[in-house]
Backbone bond lengths (Angstrom), bond angles and torsions (degrees), N, CA, C in turn:
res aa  C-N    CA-C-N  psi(-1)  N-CA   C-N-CA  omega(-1)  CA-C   N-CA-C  phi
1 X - - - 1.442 - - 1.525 109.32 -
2 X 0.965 109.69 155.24 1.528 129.81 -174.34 1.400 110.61 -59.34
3 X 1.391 104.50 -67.56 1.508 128.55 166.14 1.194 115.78 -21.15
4 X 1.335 94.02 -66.01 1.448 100.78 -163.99 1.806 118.94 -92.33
5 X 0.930 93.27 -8.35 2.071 101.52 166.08 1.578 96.95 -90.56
6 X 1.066 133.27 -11.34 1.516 125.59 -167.58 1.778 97.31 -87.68
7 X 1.528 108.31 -44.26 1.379 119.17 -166.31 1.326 109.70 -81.72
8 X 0.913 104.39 -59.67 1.927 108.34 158.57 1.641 112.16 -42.22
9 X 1.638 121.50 -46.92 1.823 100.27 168.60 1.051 125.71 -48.91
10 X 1.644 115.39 -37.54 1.568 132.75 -156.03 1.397 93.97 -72.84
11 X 1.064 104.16 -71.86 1.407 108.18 -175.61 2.022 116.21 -31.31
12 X 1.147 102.11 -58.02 1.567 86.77 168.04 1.293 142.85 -44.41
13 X 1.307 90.36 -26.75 2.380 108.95 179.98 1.522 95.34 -70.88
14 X 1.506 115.69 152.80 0.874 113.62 179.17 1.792 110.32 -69.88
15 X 1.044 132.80 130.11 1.791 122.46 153.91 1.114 112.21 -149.07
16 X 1.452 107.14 107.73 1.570 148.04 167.70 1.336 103.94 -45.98
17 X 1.202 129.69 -43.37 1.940 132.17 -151.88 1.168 97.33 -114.02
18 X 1.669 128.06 6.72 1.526 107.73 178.80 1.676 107.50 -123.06
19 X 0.712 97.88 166.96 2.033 112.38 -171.11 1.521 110.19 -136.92
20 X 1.125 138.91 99.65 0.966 162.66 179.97 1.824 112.32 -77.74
21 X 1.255 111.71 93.35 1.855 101.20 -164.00 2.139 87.90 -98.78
22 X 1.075 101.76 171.26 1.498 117.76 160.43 1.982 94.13 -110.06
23 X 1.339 81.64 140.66 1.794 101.38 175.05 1.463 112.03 -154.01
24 X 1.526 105.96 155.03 1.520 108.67 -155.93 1.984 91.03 -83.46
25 X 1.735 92.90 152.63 1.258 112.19 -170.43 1.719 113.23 -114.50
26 X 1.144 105.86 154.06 1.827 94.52 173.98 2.080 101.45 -104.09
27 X 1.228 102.53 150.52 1.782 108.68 -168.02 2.252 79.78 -134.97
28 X 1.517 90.99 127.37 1.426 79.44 168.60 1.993 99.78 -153.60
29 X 1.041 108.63 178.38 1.681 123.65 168.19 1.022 116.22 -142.39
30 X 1.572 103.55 157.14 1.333 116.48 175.33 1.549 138.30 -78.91
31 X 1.105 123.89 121.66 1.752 113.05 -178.99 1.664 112.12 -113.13
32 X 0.913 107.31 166.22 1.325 103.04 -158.23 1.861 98.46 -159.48
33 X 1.216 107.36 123.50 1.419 140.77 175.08 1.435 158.93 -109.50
34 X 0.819 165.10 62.83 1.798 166.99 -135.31 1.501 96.30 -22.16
35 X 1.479 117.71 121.60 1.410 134.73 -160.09 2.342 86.97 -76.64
36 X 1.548 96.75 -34.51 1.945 91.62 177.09 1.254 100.33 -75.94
37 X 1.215 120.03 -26.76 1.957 93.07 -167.99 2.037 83.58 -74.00
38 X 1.035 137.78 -42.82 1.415 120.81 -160.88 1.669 105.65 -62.64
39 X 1.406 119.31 -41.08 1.291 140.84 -139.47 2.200 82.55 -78.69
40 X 1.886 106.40 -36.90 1.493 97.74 -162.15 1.380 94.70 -95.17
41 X 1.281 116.29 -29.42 1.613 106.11 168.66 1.762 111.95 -40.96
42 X 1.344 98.98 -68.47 1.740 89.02 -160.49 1.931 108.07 -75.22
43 X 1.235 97.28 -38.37 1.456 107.82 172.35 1.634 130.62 -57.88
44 X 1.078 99.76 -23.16 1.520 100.48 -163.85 1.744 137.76 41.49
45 X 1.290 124.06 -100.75 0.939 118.89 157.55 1.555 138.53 -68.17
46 X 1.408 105.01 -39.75 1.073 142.41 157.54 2.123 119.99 -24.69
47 X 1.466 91.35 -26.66 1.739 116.91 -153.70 1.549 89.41 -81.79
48 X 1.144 148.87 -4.79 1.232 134.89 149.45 1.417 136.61 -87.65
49 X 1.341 108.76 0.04 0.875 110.87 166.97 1.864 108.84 -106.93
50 X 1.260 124.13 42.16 1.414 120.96 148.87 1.533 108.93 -62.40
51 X 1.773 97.01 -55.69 1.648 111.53 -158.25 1.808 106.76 49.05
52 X 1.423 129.77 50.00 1.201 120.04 167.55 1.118 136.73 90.99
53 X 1.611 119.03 8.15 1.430 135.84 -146.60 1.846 115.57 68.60
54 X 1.302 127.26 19.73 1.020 136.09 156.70 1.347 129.07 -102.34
55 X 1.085 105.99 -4.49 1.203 112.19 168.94 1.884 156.29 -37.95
56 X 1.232 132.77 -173.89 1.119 104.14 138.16 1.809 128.45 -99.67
57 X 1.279 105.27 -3.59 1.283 130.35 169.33 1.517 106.57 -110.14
58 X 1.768 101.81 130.07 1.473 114.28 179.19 1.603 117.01 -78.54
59 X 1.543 132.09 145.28 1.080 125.02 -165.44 1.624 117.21 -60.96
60 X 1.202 117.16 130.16 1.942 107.59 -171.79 1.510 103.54 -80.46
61 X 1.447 97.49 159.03 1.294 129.62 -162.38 1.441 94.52 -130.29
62 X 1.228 123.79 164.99 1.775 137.28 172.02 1.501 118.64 -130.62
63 X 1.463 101.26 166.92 1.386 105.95 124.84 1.111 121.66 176.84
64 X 1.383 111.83 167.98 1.597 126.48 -156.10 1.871 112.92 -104.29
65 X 0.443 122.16 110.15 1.395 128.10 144.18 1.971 143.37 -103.04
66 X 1.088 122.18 146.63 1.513 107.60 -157.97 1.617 97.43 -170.84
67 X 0.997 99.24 135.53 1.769 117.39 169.55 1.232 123.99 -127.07
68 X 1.923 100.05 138.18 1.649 100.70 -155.76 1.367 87.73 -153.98
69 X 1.499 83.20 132.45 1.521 118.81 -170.77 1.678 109.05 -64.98
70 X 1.051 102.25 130.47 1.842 127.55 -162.80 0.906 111.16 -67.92
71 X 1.398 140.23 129.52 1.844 143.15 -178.45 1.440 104.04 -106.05
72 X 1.053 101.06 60.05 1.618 100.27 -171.26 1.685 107.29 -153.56
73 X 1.567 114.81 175.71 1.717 113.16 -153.57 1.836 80.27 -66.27
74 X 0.696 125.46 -62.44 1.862 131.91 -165.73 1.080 110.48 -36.64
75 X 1.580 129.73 -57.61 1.263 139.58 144.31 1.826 70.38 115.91
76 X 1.206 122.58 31.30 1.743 124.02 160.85 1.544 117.69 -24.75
77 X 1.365 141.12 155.16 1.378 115.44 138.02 1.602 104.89 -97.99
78 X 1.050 109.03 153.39 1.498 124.65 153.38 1.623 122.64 -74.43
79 X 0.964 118.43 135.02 1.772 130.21 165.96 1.551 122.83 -84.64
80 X 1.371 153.01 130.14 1.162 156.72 -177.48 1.069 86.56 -135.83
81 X 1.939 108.27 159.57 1.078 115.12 -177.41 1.530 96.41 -179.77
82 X 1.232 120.19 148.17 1.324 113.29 166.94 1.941 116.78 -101.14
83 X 1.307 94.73 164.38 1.813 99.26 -153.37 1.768 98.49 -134.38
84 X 0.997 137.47 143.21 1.191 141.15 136.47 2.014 91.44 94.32
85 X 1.072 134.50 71.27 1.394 106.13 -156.66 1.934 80.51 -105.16
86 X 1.720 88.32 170.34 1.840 74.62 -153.09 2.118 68.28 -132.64
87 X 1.295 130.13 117.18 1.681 126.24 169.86 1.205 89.96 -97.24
88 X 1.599 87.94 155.82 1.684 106.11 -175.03 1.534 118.32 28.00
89 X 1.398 123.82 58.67 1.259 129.11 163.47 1.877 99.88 -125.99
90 X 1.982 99.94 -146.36 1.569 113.50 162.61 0.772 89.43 -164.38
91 X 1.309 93.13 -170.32 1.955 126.94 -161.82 1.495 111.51 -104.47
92 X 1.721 121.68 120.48 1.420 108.54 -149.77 1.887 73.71 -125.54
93 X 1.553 88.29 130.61 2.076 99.33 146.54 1.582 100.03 -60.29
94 X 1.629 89.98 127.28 1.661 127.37 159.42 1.237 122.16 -140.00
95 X 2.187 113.13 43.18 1.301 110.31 174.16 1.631 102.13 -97.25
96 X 1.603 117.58 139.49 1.151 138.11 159.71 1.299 132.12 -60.14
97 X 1.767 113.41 -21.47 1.699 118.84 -163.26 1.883 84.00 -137.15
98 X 1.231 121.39 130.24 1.329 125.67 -176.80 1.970 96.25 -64.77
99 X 0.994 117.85 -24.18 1.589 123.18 -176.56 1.790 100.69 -66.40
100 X 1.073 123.27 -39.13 1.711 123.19 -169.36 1.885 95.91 -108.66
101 X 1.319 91.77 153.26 1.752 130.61 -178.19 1.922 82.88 -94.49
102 X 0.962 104.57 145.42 1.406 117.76 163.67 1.400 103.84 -174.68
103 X 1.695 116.33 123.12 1.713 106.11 168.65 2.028 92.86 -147.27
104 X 1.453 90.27 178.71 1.708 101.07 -142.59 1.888 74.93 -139.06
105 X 1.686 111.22 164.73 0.863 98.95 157.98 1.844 112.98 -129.04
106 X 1.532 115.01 -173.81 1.524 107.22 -179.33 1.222 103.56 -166.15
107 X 1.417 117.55 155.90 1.489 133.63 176.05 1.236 114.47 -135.05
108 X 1.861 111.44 128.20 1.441 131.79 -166.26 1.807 91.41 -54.51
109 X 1.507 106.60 179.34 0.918 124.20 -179.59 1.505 106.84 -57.62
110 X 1.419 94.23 -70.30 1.700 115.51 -176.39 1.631 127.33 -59.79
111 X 1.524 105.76 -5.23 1.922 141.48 -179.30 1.851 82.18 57.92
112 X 1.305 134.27 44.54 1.284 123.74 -168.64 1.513 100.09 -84.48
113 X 1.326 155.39 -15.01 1.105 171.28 -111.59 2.050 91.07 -104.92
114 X 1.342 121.12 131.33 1.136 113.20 160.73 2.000 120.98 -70.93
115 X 1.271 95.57 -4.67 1.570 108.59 179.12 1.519 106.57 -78.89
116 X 1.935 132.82 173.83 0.910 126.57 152.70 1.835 79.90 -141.48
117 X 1.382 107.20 177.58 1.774 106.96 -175.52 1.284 100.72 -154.91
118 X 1.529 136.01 148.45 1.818 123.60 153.72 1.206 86.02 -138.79
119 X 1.494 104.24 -176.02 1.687 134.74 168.54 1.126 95.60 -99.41
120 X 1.590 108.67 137.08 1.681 113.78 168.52 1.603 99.85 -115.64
121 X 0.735 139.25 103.27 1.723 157.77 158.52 1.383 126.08 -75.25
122 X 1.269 106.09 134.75 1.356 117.83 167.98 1.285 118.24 -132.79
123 X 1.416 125.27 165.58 1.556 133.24 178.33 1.312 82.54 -96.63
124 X 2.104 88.79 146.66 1.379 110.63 165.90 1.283 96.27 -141.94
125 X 1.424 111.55 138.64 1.686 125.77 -148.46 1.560 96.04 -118.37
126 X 1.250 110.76 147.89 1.439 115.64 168.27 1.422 127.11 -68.52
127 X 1.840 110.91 8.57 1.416 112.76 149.59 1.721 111.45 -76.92
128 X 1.033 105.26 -17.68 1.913 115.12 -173.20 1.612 100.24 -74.56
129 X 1.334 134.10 -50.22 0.971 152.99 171.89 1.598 101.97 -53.82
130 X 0.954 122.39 -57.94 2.075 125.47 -172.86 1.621 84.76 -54.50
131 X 1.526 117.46 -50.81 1.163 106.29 -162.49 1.397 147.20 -63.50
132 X 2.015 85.10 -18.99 1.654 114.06 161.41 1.262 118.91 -68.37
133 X 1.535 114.71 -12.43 1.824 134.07 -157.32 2.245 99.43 58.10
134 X 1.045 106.43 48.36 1.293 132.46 -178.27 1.610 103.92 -104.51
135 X 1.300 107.62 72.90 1.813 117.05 -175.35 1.328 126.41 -106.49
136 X 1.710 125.85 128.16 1.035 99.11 178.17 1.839 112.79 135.59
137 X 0.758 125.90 171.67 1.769 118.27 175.45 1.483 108.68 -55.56
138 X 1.655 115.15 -51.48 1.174 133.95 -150.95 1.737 95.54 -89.95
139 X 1.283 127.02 7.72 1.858 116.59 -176.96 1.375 104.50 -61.69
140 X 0.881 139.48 -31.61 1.744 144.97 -178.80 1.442 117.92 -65.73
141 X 1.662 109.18 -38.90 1.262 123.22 173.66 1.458 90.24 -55.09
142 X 1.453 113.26 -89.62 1.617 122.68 -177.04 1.148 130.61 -41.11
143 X 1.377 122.36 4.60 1.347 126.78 -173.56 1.956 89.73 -101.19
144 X 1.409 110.89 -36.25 0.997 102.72 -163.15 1.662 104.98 -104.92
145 X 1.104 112.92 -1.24 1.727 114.62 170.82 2.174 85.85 -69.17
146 X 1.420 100.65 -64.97 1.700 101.25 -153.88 1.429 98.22 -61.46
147 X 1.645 144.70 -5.49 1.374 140.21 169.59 1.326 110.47 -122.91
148 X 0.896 131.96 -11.20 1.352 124.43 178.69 1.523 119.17 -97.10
């Protein structure tokens, strides 16, 4: 990875004035769903009258949040949450290196798409990293060379 050969050069030059911390990161994916099952969930009856973003009701959107209790010495919770939610769009490849998966999500103008999509995310803490034996400024790099 790019990233991580770039940070690893730096690191060899001498620099006196810089400090390099490890800090917790969010790692998430995309899921992706039938824009009606979302539209009758929150809508209920109501859910026919989207008709597609033509409606008299605009297509629904969410979101999730959730906290979950930590398996770890701290006994931390973790946060999840969903991010970026894209109604009536999809899920588009945005990898740069044919070697990495990378996708993004988006919604047409009109959200007319029978799809709906979000990011589901979580924090990953630099106790997650100790736990890889991932030590050091650079554990984030390596967390995400060995998963990413």
């Amino acid at each position: 990875m790019f990233l991580a050969t770039h940070f690893r050069s730096w690191l060899l030059q001498p620099q006196t004035s810089s400090l390099i911390t490890t800090c917790d990161e969010q790692v998430g994916l995309r899921i992706e769903h039938p824009q009606e099952l979302i539209n009758n969930i929150q809508y209920s009856e109501l859910s026919d009258e989207v008709r597609k973003g033509r409606g008299k009701v605009p297509v629904v959107d969410y979101k999730i949040v959730d906290y979950v209790d930590g398996n770890n010495s701290s006994g931390a919770t973790k946060r999840s949450y969903s991010f970026c939610m894209c109604p009536g769009g999809q899920v588009v490849f945005t990898s740069t290196k044919p070697s990495e998966l990378c996708v993004n999500g988006m919604s047409f103008s009109r959200r007319s798409s029978r799809w709906a999509n979000s990011a589901l995310v979580v924090t990953v803490s630099t106790e997650d990293f100790s736990s890889l034996n991932f030590q050091g400024p650079l554990a984030g790099v390596d967390f995400q060379v060995l998963f990413g």
